[in-house]
MIZA-316114 format. One record per residue (C-alpha): residue number from 0; residue in three letters; x, y, z negated. Coordinates in steps of 0.001 Angstrom, whole numbers, m for minus. Example, Ala and Ser with C-alpha at 12.3 -4.5 7.8 and 13.67 -1.06 7.14 Angstrom:
residues 2
k=0&r=ALA&px=12300&py=m4500&pz=m7800 .
k=1&r=SER&px=13670&py=m1060&pz=m7140 .
END
This chain:
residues 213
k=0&r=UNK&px=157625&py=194303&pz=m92841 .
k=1&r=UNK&px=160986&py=195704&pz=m93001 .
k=2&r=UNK&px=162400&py=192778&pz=m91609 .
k=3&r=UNK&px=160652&py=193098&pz=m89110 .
k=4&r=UNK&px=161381&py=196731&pz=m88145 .
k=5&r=UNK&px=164916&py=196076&pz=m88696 .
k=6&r=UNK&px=164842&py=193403&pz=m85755 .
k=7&r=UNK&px=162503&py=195825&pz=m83589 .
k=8&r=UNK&px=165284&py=198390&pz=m83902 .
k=9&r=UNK&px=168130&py=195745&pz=m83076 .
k=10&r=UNK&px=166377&py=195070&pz=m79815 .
k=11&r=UNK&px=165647&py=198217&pz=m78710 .
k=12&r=UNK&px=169243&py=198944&pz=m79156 .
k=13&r=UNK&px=170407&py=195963&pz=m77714 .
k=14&r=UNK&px=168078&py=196810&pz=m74505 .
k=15&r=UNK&px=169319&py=200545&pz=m74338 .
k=16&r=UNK&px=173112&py=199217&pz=m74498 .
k=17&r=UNK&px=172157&py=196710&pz=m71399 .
k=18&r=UNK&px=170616&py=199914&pz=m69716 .
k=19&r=UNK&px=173431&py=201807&pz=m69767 .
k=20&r=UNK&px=175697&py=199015&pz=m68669 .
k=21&r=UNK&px=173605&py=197855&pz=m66048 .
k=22&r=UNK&px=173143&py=201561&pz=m64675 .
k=23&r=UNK&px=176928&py=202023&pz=m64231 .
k=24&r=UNK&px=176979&py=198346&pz=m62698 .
k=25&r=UNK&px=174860&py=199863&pz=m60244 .
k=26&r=UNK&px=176345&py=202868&pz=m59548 .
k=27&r=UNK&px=179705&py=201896&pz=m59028 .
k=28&r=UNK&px=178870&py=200506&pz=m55496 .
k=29&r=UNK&px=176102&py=203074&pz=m54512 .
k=30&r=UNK&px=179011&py=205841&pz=m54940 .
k=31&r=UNK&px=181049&py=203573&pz=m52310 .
k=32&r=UNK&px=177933&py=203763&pz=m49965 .
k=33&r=UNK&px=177058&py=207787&pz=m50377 .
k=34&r=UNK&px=180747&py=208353&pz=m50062 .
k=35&r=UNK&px=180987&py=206838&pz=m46449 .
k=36&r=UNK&px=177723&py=207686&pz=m45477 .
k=37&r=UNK&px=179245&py=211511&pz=m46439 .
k=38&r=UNK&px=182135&py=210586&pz=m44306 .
k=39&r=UNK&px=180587&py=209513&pz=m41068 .
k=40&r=UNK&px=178058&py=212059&pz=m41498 .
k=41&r=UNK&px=181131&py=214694&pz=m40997 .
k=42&r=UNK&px=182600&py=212675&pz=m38073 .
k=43&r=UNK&px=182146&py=215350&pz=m35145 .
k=44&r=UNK&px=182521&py=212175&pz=m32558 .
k=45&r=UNK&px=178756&py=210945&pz=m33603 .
k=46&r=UNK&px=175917&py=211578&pz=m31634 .
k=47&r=UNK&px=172976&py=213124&pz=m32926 .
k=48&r=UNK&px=170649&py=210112&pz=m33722 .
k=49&r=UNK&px=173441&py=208269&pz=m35204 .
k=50&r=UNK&px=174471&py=211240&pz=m37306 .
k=51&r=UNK&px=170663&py=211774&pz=m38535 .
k=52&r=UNK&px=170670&py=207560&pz=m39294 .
k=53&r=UNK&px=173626&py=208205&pz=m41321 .
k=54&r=UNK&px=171619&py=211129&pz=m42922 .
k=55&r=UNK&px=168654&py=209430&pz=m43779 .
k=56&r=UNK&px=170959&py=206463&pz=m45226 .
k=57&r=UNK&px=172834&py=209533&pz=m47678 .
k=58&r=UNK&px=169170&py=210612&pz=m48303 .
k=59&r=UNK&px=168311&py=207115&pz=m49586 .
k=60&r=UNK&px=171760&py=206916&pz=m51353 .
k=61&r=UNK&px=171128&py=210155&pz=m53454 .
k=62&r=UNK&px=167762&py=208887&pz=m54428 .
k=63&r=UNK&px=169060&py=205635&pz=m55783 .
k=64&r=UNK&px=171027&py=207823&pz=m57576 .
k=65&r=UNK&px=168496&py=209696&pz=m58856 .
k=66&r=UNK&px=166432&py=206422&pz=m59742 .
k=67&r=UNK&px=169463&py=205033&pz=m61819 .
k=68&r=UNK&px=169053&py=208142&pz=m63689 .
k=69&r=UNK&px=165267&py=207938&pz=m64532 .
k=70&r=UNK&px=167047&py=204514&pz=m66646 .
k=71&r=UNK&px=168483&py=206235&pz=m69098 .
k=72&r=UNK&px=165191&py=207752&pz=m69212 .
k=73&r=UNK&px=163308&py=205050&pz=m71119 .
k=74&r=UNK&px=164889&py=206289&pz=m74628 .
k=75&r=UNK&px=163429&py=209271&pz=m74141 .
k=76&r=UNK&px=159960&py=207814&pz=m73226 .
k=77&r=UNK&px=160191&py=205650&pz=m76245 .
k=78&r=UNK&px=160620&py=208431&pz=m78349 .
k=79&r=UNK&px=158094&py=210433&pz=m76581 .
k=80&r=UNK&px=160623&py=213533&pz=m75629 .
k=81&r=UNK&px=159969&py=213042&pz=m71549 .
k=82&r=UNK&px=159805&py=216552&pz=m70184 .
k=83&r=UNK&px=158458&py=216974&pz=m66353 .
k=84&r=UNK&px=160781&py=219884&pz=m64854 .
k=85&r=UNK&px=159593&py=222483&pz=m62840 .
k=86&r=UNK&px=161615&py=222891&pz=m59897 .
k=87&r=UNK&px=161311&py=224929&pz=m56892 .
k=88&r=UNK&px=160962&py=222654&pz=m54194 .
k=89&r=UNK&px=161643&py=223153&pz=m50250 .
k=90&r=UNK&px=158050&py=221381&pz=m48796 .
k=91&r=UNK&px=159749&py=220733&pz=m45088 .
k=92&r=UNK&px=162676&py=219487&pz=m45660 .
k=93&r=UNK&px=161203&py=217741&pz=m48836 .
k=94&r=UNK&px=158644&py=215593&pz=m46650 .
k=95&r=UNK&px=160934&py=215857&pz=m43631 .
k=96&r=UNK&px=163827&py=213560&pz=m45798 .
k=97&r=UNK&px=160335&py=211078&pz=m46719 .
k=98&r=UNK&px=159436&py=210513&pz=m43271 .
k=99&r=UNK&px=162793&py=210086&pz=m41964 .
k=100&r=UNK&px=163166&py=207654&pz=m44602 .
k=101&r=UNK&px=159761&py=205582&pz=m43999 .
k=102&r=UNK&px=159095&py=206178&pz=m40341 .
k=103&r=UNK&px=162201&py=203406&pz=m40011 .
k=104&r=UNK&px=160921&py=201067&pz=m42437 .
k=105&r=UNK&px=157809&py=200821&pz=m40867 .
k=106&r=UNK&px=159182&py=200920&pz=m37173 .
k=107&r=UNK&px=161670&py=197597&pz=m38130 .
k=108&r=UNK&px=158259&py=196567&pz=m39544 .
k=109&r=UNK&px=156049&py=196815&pz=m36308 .
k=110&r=UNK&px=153231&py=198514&pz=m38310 .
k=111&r=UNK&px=152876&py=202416&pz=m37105 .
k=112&r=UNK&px=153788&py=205469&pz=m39450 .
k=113&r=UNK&px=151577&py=208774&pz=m39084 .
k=114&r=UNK&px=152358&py=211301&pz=m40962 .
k=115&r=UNK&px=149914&py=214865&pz=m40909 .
k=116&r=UNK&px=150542&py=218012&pz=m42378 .
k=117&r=UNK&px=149029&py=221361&pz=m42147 .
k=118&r=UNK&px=150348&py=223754&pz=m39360 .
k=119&r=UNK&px=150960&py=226281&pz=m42341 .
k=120&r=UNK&px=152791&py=225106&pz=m45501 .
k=121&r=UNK&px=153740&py=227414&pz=m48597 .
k=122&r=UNK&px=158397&py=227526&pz=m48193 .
k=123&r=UNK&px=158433&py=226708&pz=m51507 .
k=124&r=UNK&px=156510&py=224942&pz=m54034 .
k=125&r=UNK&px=156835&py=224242&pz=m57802 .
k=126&r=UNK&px=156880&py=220493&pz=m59505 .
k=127&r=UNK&px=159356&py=218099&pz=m60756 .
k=128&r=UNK&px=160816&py=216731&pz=m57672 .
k=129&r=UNK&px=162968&py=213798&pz=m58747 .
k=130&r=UNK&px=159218&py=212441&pz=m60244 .
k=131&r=UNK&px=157652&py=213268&pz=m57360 .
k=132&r=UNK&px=159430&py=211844&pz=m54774 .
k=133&r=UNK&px=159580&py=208846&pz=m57435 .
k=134&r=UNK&px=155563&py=208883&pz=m56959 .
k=135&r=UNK&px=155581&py=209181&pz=m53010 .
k=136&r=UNK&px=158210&py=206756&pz=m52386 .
k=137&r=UNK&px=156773&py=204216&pz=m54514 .
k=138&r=UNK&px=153441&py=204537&pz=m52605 .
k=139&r=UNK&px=154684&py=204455&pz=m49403 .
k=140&r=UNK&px=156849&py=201406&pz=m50193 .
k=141&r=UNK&px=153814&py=199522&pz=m51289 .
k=142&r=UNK&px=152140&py=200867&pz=m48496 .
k=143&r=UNK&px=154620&py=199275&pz=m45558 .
k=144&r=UNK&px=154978&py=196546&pz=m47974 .
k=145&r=UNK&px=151508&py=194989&pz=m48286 .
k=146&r=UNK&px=150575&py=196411&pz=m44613 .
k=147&r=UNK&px=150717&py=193520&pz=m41663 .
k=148&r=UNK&px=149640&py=194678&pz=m38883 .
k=149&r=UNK&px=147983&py=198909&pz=m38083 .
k=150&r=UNK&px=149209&py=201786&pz=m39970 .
k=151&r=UNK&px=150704&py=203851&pz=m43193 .
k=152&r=UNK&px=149330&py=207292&pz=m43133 .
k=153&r=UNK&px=150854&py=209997&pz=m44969 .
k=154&r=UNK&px=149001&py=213193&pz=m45030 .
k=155&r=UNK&px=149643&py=216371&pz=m46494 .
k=156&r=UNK&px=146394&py=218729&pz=m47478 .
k=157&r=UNK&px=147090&py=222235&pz=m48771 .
k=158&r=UNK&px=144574&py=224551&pz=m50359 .
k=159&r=UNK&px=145944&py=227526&pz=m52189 .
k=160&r=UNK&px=147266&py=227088&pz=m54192 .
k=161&r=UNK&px=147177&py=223176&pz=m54434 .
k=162&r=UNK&px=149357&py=220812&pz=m52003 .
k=163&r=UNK&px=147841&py=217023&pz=m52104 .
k=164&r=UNK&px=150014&py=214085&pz=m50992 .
k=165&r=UNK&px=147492&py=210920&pz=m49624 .
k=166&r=UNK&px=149160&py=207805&pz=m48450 .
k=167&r=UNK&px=146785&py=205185&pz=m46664 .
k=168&r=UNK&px=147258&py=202036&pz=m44527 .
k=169&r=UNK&px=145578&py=199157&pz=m43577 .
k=170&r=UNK&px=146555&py=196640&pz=m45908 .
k=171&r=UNK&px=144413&py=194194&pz=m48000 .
k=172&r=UNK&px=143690&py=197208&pz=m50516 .
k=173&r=UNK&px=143046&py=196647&pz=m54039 .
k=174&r=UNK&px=140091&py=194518&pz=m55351 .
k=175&r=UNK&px=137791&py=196385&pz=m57966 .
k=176&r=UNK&px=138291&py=194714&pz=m60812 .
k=177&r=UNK&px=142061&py=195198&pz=m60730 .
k=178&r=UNK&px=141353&py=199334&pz=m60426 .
k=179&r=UNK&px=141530&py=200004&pz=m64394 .
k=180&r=UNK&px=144370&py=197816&pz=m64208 .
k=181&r=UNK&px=146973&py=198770&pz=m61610 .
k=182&r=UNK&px=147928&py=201286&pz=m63429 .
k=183&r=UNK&px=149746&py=199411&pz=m66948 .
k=184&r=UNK&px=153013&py=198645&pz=m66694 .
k=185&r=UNK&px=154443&py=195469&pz=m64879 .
k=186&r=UNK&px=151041&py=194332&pz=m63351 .
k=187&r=UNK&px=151280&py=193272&pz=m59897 .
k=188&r=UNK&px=148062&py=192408&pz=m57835 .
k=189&r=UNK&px=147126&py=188924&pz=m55678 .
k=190&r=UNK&px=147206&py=189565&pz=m51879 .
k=191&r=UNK&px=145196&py=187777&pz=m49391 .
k=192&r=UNK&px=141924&py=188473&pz=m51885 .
k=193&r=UNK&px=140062&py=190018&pz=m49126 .
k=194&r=UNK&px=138080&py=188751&pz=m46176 .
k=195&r=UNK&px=140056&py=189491&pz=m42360 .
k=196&r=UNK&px=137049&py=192359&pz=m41735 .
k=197&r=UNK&px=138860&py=194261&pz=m44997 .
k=198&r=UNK&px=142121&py=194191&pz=m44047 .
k=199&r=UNK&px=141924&py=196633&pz=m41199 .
k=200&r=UNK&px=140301&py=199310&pz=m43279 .
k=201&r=UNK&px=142251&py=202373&pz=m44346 .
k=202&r=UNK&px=142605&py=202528&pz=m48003 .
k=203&r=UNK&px=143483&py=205312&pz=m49510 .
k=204&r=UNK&px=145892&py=205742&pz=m52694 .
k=205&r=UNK&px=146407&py=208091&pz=m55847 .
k=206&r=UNK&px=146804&py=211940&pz=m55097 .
k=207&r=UNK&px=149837&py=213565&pz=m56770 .
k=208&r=UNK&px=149668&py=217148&pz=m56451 .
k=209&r=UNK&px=152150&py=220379&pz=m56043 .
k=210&r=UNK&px=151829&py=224207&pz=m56849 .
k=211&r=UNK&px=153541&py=226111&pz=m54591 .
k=212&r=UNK&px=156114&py=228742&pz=m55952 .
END
């Protein structure tokens, strides 16, 4: 039994030493990219939609970033000391950076990107935003992803003092007996499950929330 614990130990040090290495790996050559991306993005010479491609390419820089980061996380969640932050978040220019960001991938895509949002929206709201534009980015990737031909929604609903985030497209959705699943670690769904009359209906995914400040 001790044995045993002894080589559990060895490998979750072993795996925490490749996480660290491979992090720095990675960010050696993201630096490179948000450091010229800074640079052109202060070149007076570039147009405006240039400059705001530049932007969103800084945007998606930083959040790499910020992903590299959530690596040197997993010691924490091993040991079960993972705190959520509460930050005070700028809702706008928040969503505004997410759409920016999406509208493109889906455009190069030919699949349409909606996005809705309230006419009124609190300035500020509180959550943990590096986790929470973790959460909406990952849905939206698997959204223009898995999605052929129609649209990604995203839609913003706010009711005091809740904001809800819903992403939907018209993918092949998720079967029901996958739904307790697809939410354990490292489980990827089969696509092309569903019959052609499925795959034009919206489907609508998880609901992460925000309190606003």
């Amino acid at each position: 039994m001790q044995r045993a614990k002894e080589i559990a130990e060895a490998a979750n040090l072993a795996k925490s030493r490749y996480v660290v290495g491979l992090s720095h790996e990675l960010r050696s050559p993201l630096n490179s990219i948000s450091g010229y991306a800074q640079l052109l993005e202060q070149d007076a010479s570039l147009n405006a939609k240039p400059r705001e491609q530049v932007r969103v390419v800084r945007r998606s820089a930083d959040h790499l970033s910020g992903l590299i980061d959530g690596l040197l996380d997993i010691s924490k969640i091993e040991a079960g000391r993972l705190y959520l932050s509460r930050d005070e978040v700028r809702l706008s220019e928040f969503l505004d950076q997410l759409v920016g960001m999406f509208r493109l991938q889906a455009a190069a895509k030919g699949i349409d990107f909606v996005f809705k949002r309230p006419a009124v929206l609190p300035v500020v709201v509180y959550a943990d935003e590096k986790r929470l534009r973790q959460i909406l980015i990952n849905l939206l990737s698997n959204a223009i992803k898995f999605t052929q031909t129609g649209s990604v929604q995203f839609v913003v609903h706010y009711r005091s003092p809740v904001a809800e985030f819903e992403v939907i497209d018209t993918g092949p959705g998720i079967q029901a007996t996958d739904l307790e699943r697809i939410f354990a670690p490292f489980r990827a769904r089969r696509i092309g499950c569903l019959a052609a009359t499925d795959r034009d209906r919206p489907r609508p995914y998880h609901q992460p929330t925000a309190r606003p400040a």
